[in-house]
Each structure stands twice: as structure tokens, then as C-alpha cells.
N, C-alpha and C positions, 0 to 999 in steps of 0.2 A: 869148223863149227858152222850151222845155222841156225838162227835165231825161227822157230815157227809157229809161237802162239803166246797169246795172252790171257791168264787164268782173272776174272773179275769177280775178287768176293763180295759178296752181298748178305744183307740182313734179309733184303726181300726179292730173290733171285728172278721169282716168277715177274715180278712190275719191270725188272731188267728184261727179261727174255722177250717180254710183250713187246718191250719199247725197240728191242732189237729188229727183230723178228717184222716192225713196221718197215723200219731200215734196209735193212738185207733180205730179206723173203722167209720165208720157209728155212726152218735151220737143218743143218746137214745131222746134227746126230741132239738128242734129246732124251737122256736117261741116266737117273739118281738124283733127280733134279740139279742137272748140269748141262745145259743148253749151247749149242754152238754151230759157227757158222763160219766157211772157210772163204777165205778171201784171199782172192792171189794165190801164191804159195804158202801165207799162214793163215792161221785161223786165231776166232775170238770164243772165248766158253765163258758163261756166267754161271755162278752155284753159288748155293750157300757156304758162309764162313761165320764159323763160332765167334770168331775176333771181331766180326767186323758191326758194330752199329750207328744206326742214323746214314746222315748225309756226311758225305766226304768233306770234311772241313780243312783240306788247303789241295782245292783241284788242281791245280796248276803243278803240282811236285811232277805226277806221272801223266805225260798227254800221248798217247799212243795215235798213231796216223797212217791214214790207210790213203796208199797213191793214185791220184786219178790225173789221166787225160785231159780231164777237161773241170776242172774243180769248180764252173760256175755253173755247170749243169747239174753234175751231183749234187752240189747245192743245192740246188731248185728241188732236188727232186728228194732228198732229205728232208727237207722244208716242208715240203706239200705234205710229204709224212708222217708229219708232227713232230719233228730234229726241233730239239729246244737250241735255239741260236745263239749263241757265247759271243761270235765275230760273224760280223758277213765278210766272203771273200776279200782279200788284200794282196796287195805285194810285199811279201817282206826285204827288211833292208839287205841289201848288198845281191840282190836276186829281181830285179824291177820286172821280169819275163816269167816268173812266178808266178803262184796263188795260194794261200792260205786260206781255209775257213775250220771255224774254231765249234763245238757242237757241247752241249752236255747229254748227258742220261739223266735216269731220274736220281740216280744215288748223287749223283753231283761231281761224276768225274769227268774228265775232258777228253773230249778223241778231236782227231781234225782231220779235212782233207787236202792232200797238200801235191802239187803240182811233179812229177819224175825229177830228183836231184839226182844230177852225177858223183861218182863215188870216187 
């Protein structure tokens, strides 16, 4: 099997796609209002969901992480783009050559960026 994307339902798909689209550039495919952008080998789609209303009230359940090289550049460069800050980069425990940093959207769910783990 491989795991290659993440579907993010929204109330309000378009304030997602804007907020992404600052993030990651230009999305790779955009149509039925379902927006998306391929990262790595997977990709992220935002659209709307009948289920889904308001703000995400417990972010932290699902944090989906996207791996970088250099996690306190992406940082920066998230940041500059308007990345609402949850964590500034860290070391997590048992990993001190690490880096985590922690991000929201606007629905209020959590992505990070997070340093290449061995598998």
C-alpha cells in the first residue's frame, strides 16, 4: 500500500484554498471546488463537506506533516506567508537533531513541519 493524500473538509473550502495556496503556490488541480496541491509524493485537496461546520474543535486529534530539510527555513518562509503559528520550531523528545514546527489554517486544524524520520 501507499498512503497519497489528504482530503480536508470544510464549511468554507474557498478561506482554506486561499490560506493554502499562500503556503504552497499555485495549486496543481482546482475544480468542483476542490483544490489541491502535491507535495512530495502526496498531495493535500480541500472541498467542501456537508458534515462539516465552524472551527475544528479538538485540533490536535489529526496533525498531518509535511517533511522538510530544513524545518526552520520553511518556517520562516510559512510565517512570512501568513502560516498562523501553533509552535515555533522545537526538538522533540527522544529525537534532540530534530525539528518540529506546529501551524494552524483557518478551520483550526493542525499540520507541522517536521525534520526526515528514519523508518
Amino acid at each position: 500500500m501507499n498512503f497519497n493524500s489528504i482530503l480536508i473538509g470544510s464549511e468554507d473550502a474557498k478561506a482554506l484554498a486561499d490560506y493554502y495556496t499562500k503556503l504552497f503556490g499555485e495549486p496543481g488541480w482546482n475544480e468542483g471546488g476542490y483544490t489541491g496541491w502535491q507535495i512530495g509524493s502526496g498531495a493535500v485537496t480541500v472541498g467542501p463537506h456537508t458534515e462539516v461546520k465552524g472551527r475544528n474543535a479538538q485540533p490536535g486529534r489529526i496533525l498531518w506533516n509535511i517533511e522538510s530539510a530544513d524545518v526552520k527555513a520553511d518556517f520562516e518562509k510559512f510565517k512570512a506567508a501568513g502560516a498562523t503559528v501553533v509552535q515555533e520550531p522545537y526538538a522533540p523528545e527522544g529525537a534532540p537533531a530534530g525539528s518540529i514546527a506546529t501551524f494552524s489554517d483557518p478551520d483550526g486544524n493542525y499540520f507541522q513541519l517536521m525534520s526526515p524520520m528514519e523508518m
